[in-house]
FISE-616995 format. One record per atom (N, C-alpha, C, O): x, y, z. Coordinates in pm, whole numbers, padded with zeros to 5 digits, always signed. Example, Ala and Ser with C-alpha at 12.3 -4.5 7.8 and 13.67 -1.06 7.14 Angstrom:
REM FISE-616995
+01319-00569+00780/+01230-00450+00780/+01320-00330+00780/+01424-00332+00846/+01285-00225+00708/+01367-00106+00714/+01290+00003+00787/+01341+00114+00804/
END
This chain:
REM FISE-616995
+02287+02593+02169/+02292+02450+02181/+02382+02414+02299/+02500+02448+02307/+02297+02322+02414/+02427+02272+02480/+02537+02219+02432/+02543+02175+02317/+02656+02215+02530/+02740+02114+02495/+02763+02048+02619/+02730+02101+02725/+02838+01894+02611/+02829+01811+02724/+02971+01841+02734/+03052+01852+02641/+02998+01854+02899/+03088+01849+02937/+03167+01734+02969/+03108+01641+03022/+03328+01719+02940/+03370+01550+02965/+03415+01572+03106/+03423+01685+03153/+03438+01485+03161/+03493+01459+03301/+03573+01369+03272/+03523+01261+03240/+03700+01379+03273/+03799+01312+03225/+03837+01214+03336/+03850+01091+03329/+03856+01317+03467/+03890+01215+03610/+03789+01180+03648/+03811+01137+03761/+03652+01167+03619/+03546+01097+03689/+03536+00976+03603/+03458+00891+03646/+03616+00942+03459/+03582+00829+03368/+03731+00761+03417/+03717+00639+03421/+03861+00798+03454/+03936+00761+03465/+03947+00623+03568/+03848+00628+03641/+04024+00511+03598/+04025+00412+03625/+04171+00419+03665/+04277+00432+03603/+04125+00402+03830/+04266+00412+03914/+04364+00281+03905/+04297+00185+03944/+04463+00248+03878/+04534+00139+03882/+04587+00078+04001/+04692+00139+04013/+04581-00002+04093/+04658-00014+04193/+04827-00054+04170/+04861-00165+04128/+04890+00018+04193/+05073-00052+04121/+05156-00154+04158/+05241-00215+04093/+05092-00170+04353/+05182-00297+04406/+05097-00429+04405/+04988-00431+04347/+05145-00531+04465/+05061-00587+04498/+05001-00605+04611/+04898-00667+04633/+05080-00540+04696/+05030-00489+04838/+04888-00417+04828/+04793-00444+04902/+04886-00312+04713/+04802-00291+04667/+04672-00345+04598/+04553-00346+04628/+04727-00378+04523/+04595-00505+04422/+04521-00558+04605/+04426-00499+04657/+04574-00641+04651/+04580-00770+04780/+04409-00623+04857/+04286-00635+04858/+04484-00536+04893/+04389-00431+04990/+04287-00393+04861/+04187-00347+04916/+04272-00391+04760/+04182-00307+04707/+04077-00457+04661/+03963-00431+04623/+04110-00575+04664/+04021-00672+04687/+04010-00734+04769/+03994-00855+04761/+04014-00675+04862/+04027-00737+05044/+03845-00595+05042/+03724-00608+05059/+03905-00523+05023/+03780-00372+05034/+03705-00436+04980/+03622-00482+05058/+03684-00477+04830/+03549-00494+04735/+03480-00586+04783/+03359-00581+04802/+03574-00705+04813/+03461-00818+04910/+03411-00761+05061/+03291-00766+05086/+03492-00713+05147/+03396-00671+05258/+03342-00581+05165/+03457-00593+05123/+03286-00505+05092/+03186-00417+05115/+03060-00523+05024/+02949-00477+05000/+03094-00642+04990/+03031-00729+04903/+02950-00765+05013/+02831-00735+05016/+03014-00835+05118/+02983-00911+05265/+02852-00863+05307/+02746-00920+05333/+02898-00711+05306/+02862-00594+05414/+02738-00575+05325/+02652-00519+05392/+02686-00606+05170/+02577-00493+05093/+02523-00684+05108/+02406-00695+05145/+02583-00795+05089/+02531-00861+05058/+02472-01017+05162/+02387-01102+05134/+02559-01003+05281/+02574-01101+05371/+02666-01209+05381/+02700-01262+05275/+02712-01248+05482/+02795-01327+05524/+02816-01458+05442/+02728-01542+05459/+02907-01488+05366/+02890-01585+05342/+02869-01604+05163/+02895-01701+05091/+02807-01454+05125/+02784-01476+04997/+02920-01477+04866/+02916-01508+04748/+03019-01432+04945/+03163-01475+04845/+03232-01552+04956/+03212-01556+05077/+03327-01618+04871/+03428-01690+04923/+03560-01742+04786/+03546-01747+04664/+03697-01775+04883/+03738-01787+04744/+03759-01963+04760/+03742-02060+04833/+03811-01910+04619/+03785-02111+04596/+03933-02195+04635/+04051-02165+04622/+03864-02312+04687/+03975-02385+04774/+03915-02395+04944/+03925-02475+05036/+03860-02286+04925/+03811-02206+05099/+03765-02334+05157/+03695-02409+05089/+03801-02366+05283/+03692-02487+05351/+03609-02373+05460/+03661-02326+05561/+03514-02353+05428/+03407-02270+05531/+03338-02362+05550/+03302-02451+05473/+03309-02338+05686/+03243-02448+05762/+03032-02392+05753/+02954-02340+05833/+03025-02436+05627/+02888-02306+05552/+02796-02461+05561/+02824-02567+05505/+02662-02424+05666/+02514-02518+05690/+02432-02509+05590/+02325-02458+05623/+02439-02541+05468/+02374-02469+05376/+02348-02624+05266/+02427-02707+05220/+02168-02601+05256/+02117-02739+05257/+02188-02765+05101/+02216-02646+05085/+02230-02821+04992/+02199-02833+04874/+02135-02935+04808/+02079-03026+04869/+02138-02925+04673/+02078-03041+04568/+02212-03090+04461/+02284-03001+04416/+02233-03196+04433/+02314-03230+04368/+02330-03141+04261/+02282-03027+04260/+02406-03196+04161/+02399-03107+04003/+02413-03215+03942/+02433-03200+03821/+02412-03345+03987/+02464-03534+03878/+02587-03482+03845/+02617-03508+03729/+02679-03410+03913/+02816-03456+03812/+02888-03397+03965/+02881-03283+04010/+02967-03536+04034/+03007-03555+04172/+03153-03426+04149/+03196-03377+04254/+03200-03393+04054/+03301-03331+04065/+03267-03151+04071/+03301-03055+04141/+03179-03178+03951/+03120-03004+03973/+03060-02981+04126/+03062-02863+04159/+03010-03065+04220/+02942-03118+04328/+03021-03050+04413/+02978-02962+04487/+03177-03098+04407/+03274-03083+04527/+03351-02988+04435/+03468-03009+04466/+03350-02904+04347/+03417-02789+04305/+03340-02660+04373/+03396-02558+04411/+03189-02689+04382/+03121-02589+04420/+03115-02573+04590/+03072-02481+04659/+03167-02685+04620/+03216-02637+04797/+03150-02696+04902/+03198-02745+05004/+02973-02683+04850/+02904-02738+04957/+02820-02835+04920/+02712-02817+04976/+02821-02949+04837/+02792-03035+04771/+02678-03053+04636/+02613-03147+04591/+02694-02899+04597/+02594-02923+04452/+02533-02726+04485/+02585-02634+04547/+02419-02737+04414/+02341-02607+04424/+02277-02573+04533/+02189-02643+04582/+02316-02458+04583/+02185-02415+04706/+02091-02433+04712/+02027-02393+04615/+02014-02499+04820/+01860-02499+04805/+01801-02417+04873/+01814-02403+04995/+01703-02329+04770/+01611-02256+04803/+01669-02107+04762/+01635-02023+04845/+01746-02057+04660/+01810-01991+04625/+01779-01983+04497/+01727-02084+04449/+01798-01875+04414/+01806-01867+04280/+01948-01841+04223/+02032-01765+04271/+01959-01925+04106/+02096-01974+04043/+02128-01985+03959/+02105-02093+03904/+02202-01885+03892/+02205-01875+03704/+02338-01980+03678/+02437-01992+03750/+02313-02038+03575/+02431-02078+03512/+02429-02028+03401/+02339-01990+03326/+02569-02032+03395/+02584-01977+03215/+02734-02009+03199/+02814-02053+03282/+02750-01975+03072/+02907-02091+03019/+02905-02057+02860/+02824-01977+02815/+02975-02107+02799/+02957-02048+02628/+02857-02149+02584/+02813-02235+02660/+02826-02137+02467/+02746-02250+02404/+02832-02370+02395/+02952-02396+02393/+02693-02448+02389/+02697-02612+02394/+02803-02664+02502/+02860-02772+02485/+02831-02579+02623/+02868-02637+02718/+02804-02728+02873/+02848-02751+02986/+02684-02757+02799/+02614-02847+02915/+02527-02767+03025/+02486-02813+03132/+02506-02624+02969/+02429-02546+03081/+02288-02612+03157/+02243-02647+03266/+02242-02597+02952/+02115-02655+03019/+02123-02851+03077/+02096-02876+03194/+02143-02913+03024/+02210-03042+03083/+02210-03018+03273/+02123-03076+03337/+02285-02955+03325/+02313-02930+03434/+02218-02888+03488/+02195-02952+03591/+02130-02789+03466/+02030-02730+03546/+01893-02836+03540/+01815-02841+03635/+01871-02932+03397/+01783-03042+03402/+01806-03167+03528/+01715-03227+03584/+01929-03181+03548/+01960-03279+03612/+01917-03188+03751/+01840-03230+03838/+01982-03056+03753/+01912-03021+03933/+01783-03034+03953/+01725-03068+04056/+01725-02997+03817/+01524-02978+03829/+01528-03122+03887/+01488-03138+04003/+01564-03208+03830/+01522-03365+03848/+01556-03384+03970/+01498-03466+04042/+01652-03312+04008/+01743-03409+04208/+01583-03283+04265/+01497-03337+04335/+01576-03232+04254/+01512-03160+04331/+01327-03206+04322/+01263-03218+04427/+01283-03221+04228/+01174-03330+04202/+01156-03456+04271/+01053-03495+04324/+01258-03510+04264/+01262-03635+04367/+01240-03613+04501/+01185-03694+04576/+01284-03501+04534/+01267-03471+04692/+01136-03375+04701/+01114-03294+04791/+01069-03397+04609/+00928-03331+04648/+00955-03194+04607/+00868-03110+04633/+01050-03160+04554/+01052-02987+04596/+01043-02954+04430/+01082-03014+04330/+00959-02806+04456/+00944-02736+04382/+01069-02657+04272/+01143-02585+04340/+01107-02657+04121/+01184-02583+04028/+01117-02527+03963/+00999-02553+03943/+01187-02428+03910/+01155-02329+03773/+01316-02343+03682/+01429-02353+03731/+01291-02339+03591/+01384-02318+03465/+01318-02218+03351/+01226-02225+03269/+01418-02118+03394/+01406-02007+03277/+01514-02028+03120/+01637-02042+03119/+01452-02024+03040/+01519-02051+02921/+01555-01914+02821/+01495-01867+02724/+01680-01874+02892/+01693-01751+02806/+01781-01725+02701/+01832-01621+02661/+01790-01857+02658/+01858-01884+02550/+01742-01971+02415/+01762-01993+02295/+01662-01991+02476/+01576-02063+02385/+01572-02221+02326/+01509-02272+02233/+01685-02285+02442/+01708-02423+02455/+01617-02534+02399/+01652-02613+02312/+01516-02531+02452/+01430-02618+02491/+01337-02595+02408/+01232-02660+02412/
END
């Protein structure tokens, strides 16, 4: 009968100890985020990037200007999620609707069974 061998240092989970440390080892994960994913696709929050990027409202002016560039990306796909009964689906009805008005095409996937 086989037996499985453990790999103790291949399951192990390196700690960074300073914060000099922590600072470089998520300075790395986003460029290589950048780098697998494109320019632009993280940022941290507060950031003013000067980002051309068309959106659609979400109806709630504050989530609007929390998200940076005035609501949801358009032409992008965009999960929300949040615990229950926190307004997910609410939020994503109101984008179907801003985005309806302007002629444009939505999908809403219901993988919670909302609706």
């Amino acid at each position: 009968m086989a037996t499985k061998k453990s790999s103790a240092a291949a399951n192990e989970i390196v700690k960074p100890q300073s914060d000099s440390e922590k600072k470089a080892a998520v300075e790395t994960v986003m460029a290589r985020i950048e780098r697998e994913c494109g320019k632009g696709s993280i940022m941290r929050l507060g950031e003013n990037a000067d980002m051309n990027v068309s959106a659609v409202s979400t109806g709630s002016l504050t989530l609007d200007l929390a998200l940076g560039i005035g609501g949801i990306p358009r032409g992008r796909i965009t999960e929300i999620y949040g615990p229950e009964s926190s307004g997910k689906t609410t939020i994503a009805l109101h984008v179907i609707a801003e985005v309806q008005k302007a002629g444009g095409e939505a999908a809403f996937i219901d993988a919670e069974h909302a609706l």
